[in-house]
Chimera marker file (.cmm) of the C-alpha trace (Angstrom):
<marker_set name="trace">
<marker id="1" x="90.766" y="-18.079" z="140.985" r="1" g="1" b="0" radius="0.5"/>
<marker id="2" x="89.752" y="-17.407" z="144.500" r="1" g="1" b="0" radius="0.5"/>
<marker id="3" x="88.159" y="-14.528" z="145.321" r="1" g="1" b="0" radius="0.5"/>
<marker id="4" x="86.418" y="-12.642" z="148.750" r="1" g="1" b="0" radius="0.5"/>
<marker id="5" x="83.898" y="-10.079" z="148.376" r="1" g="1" b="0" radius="0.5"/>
<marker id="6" x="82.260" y="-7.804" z="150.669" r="1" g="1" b="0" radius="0.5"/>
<marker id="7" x="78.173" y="-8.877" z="150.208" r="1" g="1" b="0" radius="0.5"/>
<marker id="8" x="76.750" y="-5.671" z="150.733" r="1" g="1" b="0" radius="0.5"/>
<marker id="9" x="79.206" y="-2.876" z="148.641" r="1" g="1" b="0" radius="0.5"/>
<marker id="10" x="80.019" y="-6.492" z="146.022" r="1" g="1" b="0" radius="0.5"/>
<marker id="11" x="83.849" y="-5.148" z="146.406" r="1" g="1" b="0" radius="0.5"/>
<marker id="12" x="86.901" y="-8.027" z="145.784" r="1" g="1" b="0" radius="0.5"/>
<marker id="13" x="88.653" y="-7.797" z="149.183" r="1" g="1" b="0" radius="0.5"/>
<marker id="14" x="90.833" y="-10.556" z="148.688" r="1" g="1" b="0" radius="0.5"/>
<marker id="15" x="91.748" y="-12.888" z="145.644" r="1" g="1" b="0" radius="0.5"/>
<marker id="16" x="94.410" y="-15.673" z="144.942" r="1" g="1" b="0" radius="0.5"/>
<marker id="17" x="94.826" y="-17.312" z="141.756" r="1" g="1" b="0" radius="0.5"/>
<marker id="18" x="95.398" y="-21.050" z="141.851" r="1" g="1" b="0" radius="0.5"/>
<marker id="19" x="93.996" y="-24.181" z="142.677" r="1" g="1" b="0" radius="0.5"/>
<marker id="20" x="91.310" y="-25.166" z="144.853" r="1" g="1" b="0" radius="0.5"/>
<marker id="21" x="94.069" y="-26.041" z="147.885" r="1" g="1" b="0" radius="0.5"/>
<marker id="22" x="94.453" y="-26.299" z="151.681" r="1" g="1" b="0" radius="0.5"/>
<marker id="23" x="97.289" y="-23.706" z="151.145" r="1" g="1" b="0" radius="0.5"/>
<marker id="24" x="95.836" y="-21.036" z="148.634" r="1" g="1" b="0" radius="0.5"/>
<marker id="25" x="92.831" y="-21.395" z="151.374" r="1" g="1" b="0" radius="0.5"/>
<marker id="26" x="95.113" y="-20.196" z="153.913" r="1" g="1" b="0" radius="0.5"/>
<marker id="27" x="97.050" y="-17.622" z="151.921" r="1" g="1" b="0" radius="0.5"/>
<marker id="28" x="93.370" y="-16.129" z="150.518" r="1" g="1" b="0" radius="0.5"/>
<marker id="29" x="92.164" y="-16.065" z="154.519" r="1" g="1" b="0" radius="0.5"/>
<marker id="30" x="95.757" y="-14.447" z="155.396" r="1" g="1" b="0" radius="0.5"/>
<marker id="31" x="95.923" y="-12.076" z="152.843" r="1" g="1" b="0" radius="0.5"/>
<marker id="32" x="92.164" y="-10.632" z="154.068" r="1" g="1" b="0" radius="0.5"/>
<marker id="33" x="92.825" y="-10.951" z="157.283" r="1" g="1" b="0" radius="0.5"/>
<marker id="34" x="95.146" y="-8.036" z="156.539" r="1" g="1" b="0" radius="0.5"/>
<marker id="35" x="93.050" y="-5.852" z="155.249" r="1" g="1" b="0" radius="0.5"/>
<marker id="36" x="89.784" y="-6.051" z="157.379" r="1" g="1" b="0" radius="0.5"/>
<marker id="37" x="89.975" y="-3.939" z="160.771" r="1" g="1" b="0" radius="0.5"/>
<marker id="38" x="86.737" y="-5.327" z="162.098" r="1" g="1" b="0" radius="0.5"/>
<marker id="39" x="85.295" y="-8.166" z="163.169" r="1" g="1" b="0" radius="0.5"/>
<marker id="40" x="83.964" y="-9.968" z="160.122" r="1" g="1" b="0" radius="0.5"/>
<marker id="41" x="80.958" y="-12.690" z="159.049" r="1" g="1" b="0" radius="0.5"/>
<marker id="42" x="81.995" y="-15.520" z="156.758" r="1" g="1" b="0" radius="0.5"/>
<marker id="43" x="80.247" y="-17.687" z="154.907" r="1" g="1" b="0" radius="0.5"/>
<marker id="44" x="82.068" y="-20.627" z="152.931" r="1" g="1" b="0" radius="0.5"/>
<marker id="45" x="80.864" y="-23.511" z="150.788" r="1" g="1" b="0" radius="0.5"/>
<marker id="46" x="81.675" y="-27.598" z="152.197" r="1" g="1" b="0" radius="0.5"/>
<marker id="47" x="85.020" y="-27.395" z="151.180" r="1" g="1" b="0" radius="0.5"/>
<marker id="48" x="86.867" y="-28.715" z="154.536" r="1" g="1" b="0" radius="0.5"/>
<marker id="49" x="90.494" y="-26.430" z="154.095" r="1" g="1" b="0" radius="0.5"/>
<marker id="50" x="88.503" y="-23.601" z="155.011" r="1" g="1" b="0" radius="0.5"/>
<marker id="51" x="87.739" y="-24.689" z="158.336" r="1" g="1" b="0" radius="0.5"/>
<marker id="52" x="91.145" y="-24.661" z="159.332" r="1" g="1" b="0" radius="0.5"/>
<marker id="53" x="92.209" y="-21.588" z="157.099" r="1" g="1" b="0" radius="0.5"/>
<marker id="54" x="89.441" y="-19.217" z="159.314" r="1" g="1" b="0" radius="0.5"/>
<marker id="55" x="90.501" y="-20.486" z="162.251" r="1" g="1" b="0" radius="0.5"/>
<marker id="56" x="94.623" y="-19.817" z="161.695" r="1" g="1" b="0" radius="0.5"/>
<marker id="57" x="93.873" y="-16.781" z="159.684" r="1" g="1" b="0" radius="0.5"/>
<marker id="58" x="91.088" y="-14.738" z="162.429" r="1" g="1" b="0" radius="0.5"/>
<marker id="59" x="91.225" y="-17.028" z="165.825" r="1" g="1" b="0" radius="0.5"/>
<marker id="60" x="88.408" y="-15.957" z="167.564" r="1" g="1" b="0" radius="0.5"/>
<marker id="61" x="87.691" y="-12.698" z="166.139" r="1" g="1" b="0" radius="0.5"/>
<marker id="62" x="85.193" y="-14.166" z="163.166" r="1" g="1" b="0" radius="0.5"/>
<marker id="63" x="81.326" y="-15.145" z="163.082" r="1" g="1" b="0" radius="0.5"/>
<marker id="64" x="82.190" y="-18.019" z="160.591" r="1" g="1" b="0" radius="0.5"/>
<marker id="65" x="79.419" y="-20.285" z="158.697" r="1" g="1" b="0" radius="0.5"/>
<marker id="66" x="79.366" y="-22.674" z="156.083" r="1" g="1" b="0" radius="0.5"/>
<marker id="67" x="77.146" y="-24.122" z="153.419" r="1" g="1" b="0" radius="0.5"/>
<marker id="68" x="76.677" y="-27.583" z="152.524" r="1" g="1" b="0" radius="0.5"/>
<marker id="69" x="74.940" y="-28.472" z="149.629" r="1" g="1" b="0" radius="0.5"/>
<marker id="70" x="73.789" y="-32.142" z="149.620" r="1" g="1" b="0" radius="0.5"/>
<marker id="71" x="70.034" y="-32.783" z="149.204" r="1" g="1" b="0" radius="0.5"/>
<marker id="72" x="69.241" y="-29.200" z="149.941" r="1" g="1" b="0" radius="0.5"/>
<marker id="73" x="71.025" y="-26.821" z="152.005" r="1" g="1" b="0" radius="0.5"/>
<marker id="74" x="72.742" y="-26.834" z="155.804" r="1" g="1" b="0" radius="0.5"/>
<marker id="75" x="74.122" y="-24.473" z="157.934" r="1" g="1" b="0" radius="0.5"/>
<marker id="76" x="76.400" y="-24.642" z="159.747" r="1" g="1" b="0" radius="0.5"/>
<marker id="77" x="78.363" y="-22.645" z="162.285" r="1" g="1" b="0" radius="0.5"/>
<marker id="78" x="81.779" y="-23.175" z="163.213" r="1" g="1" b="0" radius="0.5"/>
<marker id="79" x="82.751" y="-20.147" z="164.807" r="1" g="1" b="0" radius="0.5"/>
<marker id="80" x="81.607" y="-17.217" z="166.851" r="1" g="1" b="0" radius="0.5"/>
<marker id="81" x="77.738" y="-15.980" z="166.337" r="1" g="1" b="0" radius="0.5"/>
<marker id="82" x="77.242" y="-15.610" z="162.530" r="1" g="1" b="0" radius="0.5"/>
<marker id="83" x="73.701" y="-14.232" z="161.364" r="1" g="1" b="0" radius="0.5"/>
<marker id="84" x="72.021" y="-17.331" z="160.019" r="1" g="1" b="0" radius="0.5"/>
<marker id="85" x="69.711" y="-15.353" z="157.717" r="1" g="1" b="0" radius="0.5"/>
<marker id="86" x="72.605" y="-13.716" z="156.088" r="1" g="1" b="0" radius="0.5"/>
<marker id="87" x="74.833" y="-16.818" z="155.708" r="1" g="1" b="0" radius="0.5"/>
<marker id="88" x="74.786" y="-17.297" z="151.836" r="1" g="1" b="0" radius="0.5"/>
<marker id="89" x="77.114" y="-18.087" z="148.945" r="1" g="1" b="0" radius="0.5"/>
<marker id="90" x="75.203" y="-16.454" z="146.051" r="1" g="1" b="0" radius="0.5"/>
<marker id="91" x="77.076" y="-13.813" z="145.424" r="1" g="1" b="0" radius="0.5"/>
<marker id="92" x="80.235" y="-15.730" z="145.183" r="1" g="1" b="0" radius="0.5"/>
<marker id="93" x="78.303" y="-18.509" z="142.917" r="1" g="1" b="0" radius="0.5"/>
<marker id="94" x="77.102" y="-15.238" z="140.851" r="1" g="1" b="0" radius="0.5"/>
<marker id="95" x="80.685" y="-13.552" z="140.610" r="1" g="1" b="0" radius="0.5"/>
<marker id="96" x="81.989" y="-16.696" z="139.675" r="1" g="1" b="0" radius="0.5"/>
<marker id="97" x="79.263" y="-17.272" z="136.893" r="1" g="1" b="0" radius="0.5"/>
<marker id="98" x="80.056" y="-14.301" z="135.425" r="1" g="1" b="0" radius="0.5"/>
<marker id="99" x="84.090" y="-14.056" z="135.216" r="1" g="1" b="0" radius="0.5"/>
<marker id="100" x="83.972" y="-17.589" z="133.565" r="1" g="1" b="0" radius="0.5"/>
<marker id="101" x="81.020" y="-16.094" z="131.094" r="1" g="1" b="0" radius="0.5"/>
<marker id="102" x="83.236" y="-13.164" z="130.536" r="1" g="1" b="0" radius="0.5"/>
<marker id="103" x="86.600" y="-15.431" z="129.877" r="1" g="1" b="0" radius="0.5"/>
<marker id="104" x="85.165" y="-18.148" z="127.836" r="1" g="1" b="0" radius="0.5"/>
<marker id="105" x="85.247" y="-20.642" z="130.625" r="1" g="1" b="0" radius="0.5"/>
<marker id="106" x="81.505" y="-21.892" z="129.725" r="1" g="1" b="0" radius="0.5"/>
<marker id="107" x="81.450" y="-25.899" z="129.497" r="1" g="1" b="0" radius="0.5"/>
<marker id="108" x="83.376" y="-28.190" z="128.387" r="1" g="1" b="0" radius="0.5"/>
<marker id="109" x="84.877" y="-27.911" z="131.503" r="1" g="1" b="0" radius="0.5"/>
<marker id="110" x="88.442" y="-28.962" z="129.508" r="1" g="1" b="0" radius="0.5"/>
<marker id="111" x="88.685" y="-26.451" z="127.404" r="1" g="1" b="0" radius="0.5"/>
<marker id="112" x="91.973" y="-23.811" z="128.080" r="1" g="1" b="0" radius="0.5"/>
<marker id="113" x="92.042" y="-21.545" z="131.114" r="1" g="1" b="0" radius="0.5"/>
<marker id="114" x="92.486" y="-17.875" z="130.273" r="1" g="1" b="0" radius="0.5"/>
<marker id="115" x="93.624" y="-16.937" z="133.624" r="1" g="1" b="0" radius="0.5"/>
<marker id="116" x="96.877" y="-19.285" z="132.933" r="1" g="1" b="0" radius="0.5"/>
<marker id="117" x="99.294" y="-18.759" z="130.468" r="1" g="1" b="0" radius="0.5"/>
<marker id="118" x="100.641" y="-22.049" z="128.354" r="1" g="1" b="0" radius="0.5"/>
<marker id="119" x="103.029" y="-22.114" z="130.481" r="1" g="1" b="0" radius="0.5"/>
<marker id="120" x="100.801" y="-22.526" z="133.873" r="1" g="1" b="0" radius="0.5"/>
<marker id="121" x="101.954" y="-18.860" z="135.064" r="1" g="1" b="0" radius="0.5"/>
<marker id="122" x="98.960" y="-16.385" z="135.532" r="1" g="1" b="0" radius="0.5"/>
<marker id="123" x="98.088" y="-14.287" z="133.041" r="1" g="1" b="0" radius="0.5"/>
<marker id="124" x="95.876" y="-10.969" z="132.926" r="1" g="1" b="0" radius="0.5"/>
<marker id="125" x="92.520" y="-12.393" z="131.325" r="1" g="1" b="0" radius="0.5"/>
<marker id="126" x="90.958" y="-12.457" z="134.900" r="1" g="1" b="0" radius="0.5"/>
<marker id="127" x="91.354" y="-8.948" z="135.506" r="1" g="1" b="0" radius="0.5"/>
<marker id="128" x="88.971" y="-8.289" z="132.458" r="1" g="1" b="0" radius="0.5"/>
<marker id="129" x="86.524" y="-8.725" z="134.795" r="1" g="1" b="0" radius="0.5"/>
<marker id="130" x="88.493" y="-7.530" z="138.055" r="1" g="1" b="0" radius="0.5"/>
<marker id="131" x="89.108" y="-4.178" z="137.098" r="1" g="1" b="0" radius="0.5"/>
<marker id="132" x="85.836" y="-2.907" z="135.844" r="1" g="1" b="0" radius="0.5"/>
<marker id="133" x="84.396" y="-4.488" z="138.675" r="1" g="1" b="0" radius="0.5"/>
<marker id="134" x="86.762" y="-3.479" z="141.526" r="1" g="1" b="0" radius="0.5"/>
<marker id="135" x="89.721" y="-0.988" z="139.791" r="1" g="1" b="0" radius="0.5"/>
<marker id="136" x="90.988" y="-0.398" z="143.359" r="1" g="1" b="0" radius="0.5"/>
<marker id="137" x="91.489" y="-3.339" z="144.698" r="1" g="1" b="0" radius="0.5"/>
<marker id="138" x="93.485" y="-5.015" z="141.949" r="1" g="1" b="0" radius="0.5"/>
<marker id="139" x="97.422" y="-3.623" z="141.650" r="1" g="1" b="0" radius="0.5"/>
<marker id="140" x="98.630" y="-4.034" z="138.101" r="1" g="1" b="0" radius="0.5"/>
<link id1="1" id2="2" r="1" g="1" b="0" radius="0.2"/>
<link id1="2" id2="3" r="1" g="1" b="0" radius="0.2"/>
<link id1="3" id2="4" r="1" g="1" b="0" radius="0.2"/>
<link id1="4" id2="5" r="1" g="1" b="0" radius="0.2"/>
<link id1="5" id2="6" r="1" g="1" b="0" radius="0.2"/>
<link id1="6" id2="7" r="1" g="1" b="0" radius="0.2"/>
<link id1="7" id2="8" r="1" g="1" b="0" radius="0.2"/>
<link id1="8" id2="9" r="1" g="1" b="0" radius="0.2"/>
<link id1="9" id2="10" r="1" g="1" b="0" radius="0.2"/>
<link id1="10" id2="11" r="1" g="1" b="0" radius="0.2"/>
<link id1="11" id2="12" r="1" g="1" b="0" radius="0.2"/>
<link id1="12" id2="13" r="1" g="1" b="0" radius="0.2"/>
<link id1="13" id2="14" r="1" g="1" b="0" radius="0.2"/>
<link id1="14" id2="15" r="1" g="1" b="0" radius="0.2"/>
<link id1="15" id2="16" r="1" g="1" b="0" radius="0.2"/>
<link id1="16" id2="17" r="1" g="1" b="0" radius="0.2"/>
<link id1="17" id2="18" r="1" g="1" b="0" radius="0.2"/>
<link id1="18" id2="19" r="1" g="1" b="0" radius="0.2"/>
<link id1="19" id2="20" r="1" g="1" b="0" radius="0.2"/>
<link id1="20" id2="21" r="1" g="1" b="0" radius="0.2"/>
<link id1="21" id2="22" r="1" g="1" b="0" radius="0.2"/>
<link id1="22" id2="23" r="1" g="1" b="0" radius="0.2"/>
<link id1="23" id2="24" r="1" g="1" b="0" radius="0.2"/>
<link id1="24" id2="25" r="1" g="1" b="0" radius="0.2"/>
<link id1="25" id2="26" r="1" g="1" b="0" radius="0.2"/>
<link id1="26" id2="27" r="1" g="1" b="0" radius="0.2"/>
<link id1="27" id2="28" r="1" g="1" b="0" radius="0.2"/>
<link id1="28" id2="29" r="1" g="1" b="0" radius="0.2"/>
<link id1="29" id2="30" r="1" g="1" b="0" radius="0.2"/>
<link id1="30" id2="31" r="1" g="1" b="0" radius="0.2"/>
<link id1="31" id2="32" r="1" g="1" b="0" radius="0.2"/>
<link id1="32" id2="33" r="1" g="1" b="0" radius="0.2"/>
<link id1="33" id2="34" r="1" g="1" b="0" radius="0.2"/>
<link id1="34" id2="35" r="1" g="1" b="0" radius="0.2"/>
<link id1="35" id2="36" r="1" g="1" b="0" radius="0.2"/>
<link id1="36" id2="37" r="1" g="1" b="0" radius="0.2"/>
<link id1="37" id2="38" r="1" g="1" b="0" radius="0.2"/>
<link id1="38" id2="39" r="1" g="1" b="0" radius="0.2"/>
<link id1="39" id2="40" r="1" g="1" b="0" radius="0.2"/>
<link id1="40" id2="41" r="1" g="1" b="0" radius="0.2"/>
<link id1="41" id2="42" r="1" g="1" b="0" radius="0.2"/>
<link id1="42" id2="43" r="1" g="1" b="0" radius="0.2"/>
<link id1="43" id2="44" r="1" g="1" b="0" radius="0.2"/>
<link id1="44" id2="45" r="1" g="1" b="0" radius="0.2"/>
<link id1="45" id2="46" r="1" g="1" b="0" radius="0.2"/>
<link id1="46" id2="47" r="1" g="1" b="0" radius="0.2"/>
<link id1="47" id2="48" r="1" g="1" b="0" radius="0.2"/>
<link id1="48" id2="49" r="1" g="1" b="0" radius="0.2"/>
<link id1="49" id2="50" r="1" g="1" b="0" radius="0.2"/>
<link id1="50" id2="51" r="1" g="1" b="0" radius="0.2"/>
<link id1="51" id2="52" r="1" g="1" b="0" radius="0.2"/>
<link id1="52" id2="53" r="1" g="1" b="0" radius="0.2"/>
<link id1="53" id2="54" r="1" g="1" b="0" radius="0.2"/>
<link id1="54" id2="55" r="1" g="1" b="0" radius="0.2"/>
<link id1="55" id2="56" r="1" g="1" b="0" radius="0.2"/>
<link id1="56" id2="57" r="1" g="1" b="0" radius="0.2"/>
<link id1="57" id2="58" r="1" g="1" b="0" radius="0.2"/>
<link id1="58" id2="59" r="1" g="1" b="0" radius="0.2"/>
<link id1="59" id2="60" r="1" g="1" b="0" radius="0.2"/>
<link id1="60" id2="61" r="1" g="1" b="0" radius="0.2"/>
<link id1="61" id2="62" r="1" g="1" b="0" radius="0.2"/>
<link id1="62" id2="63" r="1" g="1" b="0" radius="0.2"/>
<link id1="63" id2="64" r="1" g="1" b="0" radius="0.2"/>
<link id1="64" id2="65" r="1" g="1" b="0" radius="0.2"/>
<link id1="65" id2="66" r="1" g="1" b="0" radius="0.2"/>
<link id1="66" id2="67" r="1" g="1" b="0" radius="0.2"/>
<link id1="67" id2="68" r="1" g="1" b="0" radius="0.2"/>
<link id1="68" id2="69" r="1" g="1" b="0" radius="0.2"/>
<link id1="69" id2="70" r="1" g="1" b="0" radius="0.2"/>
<link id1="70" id2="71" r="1" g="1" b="0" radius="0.2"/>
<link id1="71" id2="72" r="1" g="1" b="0" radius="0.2"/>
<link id1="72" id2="73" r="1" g="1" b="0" radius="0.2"/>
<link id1="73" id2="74" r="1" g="1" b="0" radius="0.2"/>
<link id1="74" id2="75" r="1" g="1" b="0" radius="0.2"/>
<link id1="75" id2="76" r="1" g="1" b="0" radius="0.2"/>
<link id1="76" id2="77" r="1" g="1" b="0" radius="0.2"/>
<link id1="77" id2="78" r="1" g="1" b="0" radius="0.2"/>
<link id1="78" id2="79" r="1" g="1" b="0" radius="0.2"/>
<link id1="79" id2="80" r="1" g="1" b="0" radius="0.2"/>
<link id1="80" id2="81" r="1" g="1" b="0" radius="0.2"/>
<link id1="81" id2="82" r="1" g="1" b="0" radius="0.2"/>
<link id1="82" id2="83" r="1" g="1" b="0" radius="0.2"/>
<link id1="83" id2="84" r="1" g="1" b="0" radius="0.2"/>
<link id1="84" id2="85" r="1" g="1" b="0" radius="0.2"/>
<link id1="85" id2="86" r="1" g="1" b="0" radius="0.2"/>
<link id1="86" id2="87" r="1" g="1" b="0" radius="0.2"/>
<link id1="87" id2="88" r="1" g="1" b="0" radius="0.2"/>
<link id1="88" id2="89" r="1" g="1" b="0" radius="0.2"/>
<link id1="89" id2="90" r="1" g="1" b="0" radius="0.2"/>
<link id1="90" id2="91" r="1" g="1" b="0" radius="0.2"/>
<link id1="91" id2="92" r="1" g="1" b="0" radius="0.2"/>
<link id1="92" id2="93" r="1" g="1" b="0" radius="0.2"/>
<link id1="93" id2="94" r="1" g="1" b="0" radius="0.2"/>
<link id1="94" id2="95" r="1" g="1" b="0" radius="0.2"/>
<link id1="95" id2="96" r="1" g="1" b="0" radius="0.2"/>
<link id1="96" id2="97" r="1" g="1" b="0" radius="0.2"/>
<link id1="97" id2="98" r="1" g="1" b="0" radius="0.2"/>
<link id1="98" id2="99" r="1" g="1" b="0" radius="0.2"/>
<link id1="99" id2="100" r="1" g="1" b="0" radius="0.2"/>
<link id1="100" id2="101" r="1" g="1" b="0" radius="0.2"/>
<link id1="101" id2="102" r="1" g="1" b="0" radius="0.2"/>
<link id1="102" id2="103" r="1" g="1" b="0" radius="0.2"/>
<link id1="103" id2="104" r="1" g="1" b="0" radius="0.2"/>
<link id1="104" id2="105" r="1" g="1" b="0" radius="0.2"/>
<link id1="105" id2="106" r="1" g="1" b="0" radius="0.2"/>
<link id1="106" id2="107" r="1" g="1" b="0" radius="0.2"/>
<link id1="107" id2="108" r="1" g="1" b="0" radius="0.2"/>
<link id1="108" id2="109" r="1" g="1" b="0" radius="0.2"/>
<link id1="109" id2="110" r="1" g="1" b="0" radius="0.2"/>
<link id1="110" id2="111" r="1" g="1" b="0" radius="0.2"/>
<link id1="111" id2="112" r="1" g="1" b="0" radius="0.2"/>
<link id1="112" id2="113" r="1" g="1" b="0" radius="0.2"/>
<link id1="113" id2="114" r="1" g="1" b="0" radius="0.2"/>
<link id1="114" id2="115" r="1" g="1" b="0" radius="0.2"/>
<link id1="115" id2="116" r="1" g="1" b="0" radius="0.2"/>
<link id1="116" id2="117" r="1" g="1" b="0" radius="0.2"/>
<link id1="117" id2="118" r="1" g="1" b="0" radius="0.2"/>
<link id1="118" id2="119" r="1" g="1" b="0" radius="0.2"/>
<link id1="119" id2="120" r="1" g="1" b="0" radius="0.2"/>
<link id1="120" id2="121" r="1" g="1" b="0" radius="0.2"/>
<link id1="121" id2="122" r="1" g="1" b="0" radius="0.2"/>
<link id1="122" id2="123" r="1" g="1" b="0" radius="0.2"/>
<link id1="123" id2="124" r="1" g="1" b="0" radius="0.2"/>
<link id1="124" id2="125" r="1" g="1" b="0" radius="0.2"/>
<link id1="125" id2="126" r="1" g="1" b="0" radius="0.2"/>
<link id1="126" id2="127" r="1" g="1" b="0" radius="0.2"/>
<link id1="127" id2="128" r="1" g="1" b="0" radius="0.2"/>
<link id1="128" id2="129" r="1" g="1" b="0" radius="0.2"/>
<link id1="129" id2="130" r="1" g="1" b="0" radius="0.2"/>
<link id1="130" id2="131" r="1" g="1" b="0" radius="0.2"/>
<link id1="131" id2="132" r="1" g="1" b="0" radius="0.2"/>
<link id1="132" id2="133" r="1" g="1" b="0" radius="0.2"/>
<link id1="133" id2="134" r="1" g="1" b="0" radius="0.2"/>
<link id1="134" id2="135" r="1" g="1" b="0" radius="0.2"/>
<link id1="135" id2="136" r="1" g="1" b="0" radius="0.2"/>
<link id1="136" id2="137" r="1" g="1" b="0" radius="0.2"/>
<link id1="137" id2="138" r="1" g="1" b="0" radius="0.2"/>
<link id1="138" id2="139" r="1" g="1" b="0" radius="0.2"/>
<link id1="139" id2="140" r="1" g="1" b="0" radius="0.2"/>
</marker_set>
């Protein structure tokens, strides 16, 4: 499940459920492109897709930062001016942490997905945690 919140009202702007792809990187990026009117910040982890995702998704109209964790943290910008103090993936980390809590995803790490049926189609046992949290952002 990929999902883009806003860090100061904690709202789901964005989500995509699937795997951790170049292409479900660009859809994500594409689909909240469409729904922000202003110039956003983003902040990423390492993964590499996303580099390219930003840049087809916003062009130049994005302050756009990663974070690298290997022996600590790193910075770094890749586009426009982001605010280096504000550059963080907590909240992500934190939302994350808590709709695998919520679903049973706690270790082993190969234990059933409740966000995929048995037959690999999605299924509603994410939005146990998406609609409390965000009710209108999330179409049934």
């Amino acid at each position: 499940m990929w999902l883009a919140l806003d860090d100061r009202s904690k709202v789901v702007v964005a989500y995509r459920l699937g795997k951790r792809t170049a292409e479900n990187a660009k859809d994500l990026l594409a689909d909240l492109r469409g729904r922000l009117r202003n110039r956003p910040q983003i902040t990423t982890d390492g993964y590499a897709p996303y580099i390219d995702a930003v840049e087809e998704a916003f062009g130049s109209e994005v302050d756009y930062a990663s974070i690298i964790k290997e022996a600590g943290f790193l910075k770094r910008v890749h586009q426009g001016n982001p605010d280096l103090e504000t550059v963080s993936t907590s909240l992500i980390e934190r939302c994350n942490l808590t709709v695998r809590m919520q679903n049973g995803l706690s270790p082993p790490v190969s234990s059933p997905s409740p966000f995929f049926s048995s037959r690999g189609r999605p299924s509603l046992g994410w939005r146990a945690f998406a609609i409390p949290f965000n009710p209108w952002c999330v179409s049934l």
